[in-house]
C-alpha positions, 0 to 999 in steps of 0.5 A: 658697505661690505661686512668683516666676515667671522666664523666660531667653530667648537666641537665639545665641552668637558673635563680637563684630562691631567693625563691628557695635558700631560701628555701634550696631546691637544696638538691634533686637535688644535690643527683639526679646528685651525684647519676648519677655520682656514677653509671656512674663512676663505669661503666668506672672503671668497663671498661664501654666504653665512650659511654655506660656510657654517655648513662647510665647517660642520661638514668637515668637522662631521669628518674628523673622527677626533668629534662625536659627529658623522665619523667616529659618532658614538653608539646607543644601547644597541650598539647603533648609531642615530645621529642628529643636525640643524642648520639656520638661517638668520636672514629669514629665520629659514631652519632644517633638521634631521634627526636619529638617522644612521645612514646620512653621511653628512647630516648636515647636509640632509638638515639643510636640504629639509630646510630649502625643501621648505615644507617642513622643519624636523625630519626624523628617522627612516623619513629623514633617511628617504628624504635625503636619498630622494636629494640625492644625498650621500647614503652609507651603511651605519657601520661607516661611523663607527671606530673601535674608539667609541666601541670601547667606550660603549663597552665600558658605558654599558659595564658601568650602567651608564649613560654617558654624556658624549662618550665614556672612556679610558679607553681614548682619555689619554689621547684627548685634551678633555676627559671623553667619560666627562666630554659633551659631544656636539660640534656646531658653527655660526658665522657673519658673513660681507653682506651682513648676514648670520647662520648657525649649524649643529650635528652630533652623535649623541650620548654614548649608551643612550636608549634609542629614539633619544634626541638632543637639543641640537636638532631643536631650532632654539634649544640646540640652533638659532640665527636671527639677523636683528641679534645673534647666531648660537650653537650649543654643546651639552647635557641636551635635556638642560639646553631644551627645557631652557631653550637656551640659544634662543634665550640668548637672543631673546634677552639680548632683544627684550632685555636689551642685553649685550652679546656677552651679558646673554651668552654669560647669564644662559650658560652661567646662570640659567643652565646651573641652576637646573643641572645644565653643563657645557657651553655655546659659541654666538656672533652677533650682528656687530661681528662680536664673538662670545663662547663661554661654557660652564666645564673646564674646557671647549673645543673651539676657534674663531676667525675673523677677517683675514686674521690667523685663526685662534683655536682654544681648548682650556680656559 
């Protein structure tokens, strides 16, 4: 029996804007996710795999200068840009991640070749970025991911001597729905695809005016990333150094195997419970192999949507 196909896409959690919310400006970014949900749906009707559509979501979301991955990724210290990825794949547990490199187009892409290359896990660096030209992969310079957008919120980061979880900003908070000084900045997708089988994938530019070297959870397979068929797909987005020490996406599906718990009650109590209780904030988006979807976060709003079927696409921001 073939199985209803279902994609989550997010790509942020934060701080609701007044001034934002004002201004009705979460229009733009409704349309960006509704417009990723429609092309990443249609691959899985079209019998697209679990792991090509999350890969096509976050490619495109990788695009989208509204999102602190691949175009528009915010700096470091230095005023680089070091930009991470992972992708998973549920059936055989197969996983590929790329790490501070400044060069890939779509890191994405380069998390996956590392993955079907299969000799290792993680790259990172100039490896990663001879790797990828090795595949044949899109190469740019660093300057193709910056906008004047995240320069001013690295200028403004760097006079508060701060470093700022996804990116600080006046400078772009009354053109966002959340607050972009208090906005964690990873964008990911997990979907379900008619055979059955799961796939998560996350990229991310990082943290404005981090120091150089810095990596996240998102390219940590069971920090940032996980999909395992016999449980869940899981994508997390938020203060990265709380998701490792947690190992919070495969907390999630541990607790739904060795404590029985259901999608719901292991996605609640990660972000609810366990990530508070050290300081963790933000929030994740799981299917499981039922096709149920849970994306709770822990600040006042996500960037996020789901499609399940032929159903219209939701896509939500606050709660």
């Amino acid at each position: 029996m073939r199985t209803t196909p279902v994609i989550a896409i997010h790509g942020g959690a934060g701080t609701i804007s007044a001034a934002a919310l004002s201004a009705g400006a979460a229009q733009a970014y409704h349309e960006a996710l509704h417009a990723i949900l429609h092309a990443a749906r249609a691959s899985l009707l079209g019998g697209a795999s679990a792991l090509d559509a999350v890969c096509l979501a976050v490619e495109m979301l990788e695009d989208c200068p509204l999102f602190n991955a691949g175009h528009g990724a915010v700096f470091t210290h230095a005023g680089t840009h070091e930009l991470d990825a992972a992708v998973m794949n549920g059936a055989d547990l197969r996983a590929g991640a790329i790490a501070c490199v400044s060069r890939i187009r779509r890191p994405v892409r380069a998390a996956r070749a590392v993955m079907e290359d299969g000799a290792h896990v993680l790259l990172a660096g100039a490896g990663a970025e001879a790797f990828a030209r090795e595949r044949g992969l899109e190469m740019v310079e660093p300057s193709y991911f910056s906008t004047e957008a995240r320069r001013a919120q690295l200028a403004q980061a760097q006079g508060a001597g701060r470093v700022v979880l996804d990116h600080d900003g006046a400078a772009s908070a009354a053109a966002a729905p959340l607050d972009e000084g208090r906005k964690f900045g990873t964008v990911g997708a997990v979907a379900l695809d008619l055979q059955g089988h799961l796939a998560a994938a996350t990229s991310t530019g990082g943290m404005t005016n981090k120091r150089v070297g810095r990596v996240g959870d998102s390219p940590l397979i069971g920090a940032g990333t996980y999909a395992d068929d016999k449980r869940a797909a899981v994508s997390c987005t938020g203060s990265g150094e709380m998701f490792i020490r947690a190992a919070a996406a495969y907390d999630v599906c541990a607790r739904m195997r060795y404590a029985g718990q259901s999608l719901a009650q292991a996605a609640q109590a990660v972000v609810m419970q366990t990530l508070p209780s050290i300081g963790g904030s933000g929030g994740l988006i799981a299917i499981d192999r039922n096709g149920n979807v849970c994306m709770p976060f822990n600040t006042d709003g996500m960037y996020r949507g789901h499609a399940r079927g032929t159903e219209a696409p939701q896509t939500a921001i606050h709660r």
